[in-house]
C-alpha positions as CSV (number, residue, x, y, z in Angstrom):
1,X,153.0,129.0,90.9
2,X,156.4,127.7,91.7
3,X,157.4,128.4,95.5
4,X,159.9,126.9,97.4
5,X,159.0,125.9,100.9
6,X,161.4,124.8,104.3
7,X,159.0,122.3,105.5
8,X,159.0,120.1,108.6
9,X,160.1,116.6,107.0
10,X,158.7,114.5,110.6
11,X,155.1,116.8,109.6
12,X,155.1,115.8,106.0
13,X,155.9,112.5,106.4
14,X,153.1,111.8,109.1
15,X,151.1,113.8,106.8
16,X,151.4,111.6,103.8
17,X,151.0,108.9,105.8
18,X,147.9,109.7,107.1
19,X,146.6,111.5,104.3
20,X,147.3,108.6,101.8
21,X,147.4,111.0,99.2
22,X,150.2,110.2,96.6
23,X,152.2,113.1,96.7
24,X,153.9,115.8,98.8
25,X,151.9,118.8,96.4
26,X,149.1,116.9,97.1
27,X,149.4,116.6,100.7
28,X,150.2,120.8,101.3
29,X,147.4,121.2,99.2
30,X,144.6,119.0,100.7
31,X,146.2,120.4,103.9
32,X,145.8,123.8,102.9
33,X,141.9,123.1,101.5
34,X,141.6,121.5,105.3
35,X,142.8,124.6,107.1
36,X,141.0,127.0,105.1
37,X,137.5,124.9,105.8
38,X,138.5,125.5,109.2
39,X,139.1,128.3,109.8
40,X,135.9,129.9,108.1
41,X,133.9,126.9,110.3
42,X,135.2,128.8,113.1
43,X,134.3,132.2,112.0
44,X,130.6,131.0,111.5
45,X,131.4,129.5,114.8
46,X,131.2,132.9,116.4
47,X,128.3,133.7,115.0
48,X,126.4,131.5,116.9
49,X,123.9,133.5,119.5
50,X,124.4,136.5,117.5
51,X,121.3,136.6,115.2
52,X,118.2,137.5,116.6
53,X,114.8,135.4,115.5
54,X,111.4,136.4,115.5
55,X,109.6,134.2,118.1
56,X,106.7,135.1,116.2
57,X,107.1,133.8,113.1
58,X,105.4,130.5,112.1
59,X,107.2,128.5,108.9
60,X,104.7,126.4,108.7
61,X,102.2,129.4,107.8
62,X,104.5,130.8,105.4
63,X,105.2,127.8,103.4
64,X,101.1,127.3,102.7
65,X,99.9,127.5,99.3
66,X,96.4,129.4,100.2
C-alpha cells in the first residue's frame, strides 16, 4: 500500500541511525512492529493483580502420571 507520509526528518534520521536498518521503509516499519509490541506489553501490563489463583491447587500433583 502506497501512502505518502510528512515525517520528522531529525526522527528518521536518528532512527536509521540507530536502527541500522538500510532503509527509511524499513525503519517505519521495524518502528511500527516496535510500537505495536508495546503497546499490547502494556495492556497485559494491566492485567497484572487481576486474575485470581487457587491457593489450593498443587502442580506438582497434577502433573503425576498415577
Amino acid at each position: 500500500m502506497a501512502t505518502n507520509l510528512a515525517l520528522d526528518k531529525t526522527l528518521l534520521s536518528t532512527a536509521l541511525e540507530l536502527g541500522g536498518l538500510g532503509t527509511k521503509r524499513e525503519t517505519v516499519n521495524q518502528a511500527l512492529r516496535e510500537f505495536i509490541q508495546r503497546r499490547r506489553a502494556d495492556e497485559l501490563i494491566e492485567l497484572f493483580g487481576t486474575i485470581k489463583y487457587d491457593n489450593d491447587y498443587d502442580y506438582k500433583r497434577a502433573r503425576s502420571r498415577s
